[in-house]
N, C-alpha and C positions, 0 to 999 in steps of 0.2 A: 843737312837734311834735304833729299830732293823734293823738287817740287809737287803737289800736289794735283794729280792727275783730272780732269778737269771728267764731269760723270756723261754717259750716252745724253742722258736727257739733256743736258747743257749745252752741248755741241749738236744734238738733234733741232732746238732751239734756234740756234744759233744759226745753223742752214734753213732752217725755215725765215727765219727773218733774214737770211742773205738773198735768199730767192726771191720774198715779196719785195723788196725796193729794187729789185729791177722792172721796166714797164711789162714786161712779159709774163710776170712771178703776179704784180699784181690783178693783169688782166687775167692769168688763169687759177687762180686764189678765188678773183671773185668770179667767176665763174663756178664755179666748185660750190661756193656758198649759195649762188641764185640755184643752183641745180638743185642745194640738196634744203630749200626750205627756210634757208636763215634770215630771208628779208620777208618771207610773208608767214600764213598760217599753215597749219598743218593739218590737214581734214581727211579722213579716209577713213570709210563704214568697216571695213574688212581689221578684226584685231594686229594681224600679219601684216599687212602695209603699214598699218601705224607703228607697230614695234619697227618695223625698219625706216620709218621715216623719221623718225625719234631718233633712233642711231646714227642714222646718217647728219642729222643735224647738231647731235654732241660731237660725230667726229668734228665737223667744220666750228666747233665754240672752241674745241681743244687745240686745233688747228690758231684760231685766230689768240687765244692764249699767249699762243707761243711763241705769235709776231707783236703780240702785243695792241692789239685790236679789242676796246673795251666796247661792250654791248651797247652801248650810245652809241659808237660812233658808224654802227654798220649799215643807218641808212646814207649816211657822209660816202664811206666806202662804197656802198652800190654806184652812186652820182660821180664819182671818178671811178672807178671800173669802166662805167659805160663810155665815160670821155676819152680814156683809154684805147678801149677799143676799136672807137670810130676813130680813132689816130690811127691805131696799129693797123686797120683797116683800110683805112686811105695808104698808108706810109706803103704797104705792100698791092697795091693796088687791086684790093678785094672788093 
């Protein structure tokens, strides 16, 4: 019997967690997540900015899913992002 073919989502997974453990995956990861809302609140009068600020913040929960990022740990992850940064930052001398 051949082997069993391994599904999109699994290997979609899969390259998402190959990308985040490099320093550049996770400086622009968490970047992605401060952009779209995931370490603070979501506040907006307008029904249409909130339905999209919503969405944009389940993509980046589904996202961190898929690396493996549990909802605790993403004020941990902001604090190394930003250390990240100021590396990546220096390292290229930005």
């Amino acid at each position: 019997m051949a082997p069993r073919k391994k599904s999109a989502r699994v290997i979609g997974a899969a390259a998402w967690k190959y990308f985040y453990e490099t320093t550049e995956g996770r400086v622009a990861i968490g970047a992605l997540m401060s952009r779209f809302g995931v370490y603070g609140s979501i506040n907006h009068a307008d029904p249409t900015s909130m339905a999209v600020a919503v969405g944009e913040r389940n993509v980046c929960a589904w996202l961190a899913e898929q690396i493996g990022i549990r909802d605790e740990a993403y004020v941990d992850e902001r604090s190394e992002v930003e250390k990240l940064t100021d590396k990546l930052l220096a390292q290229y001398g930005a």
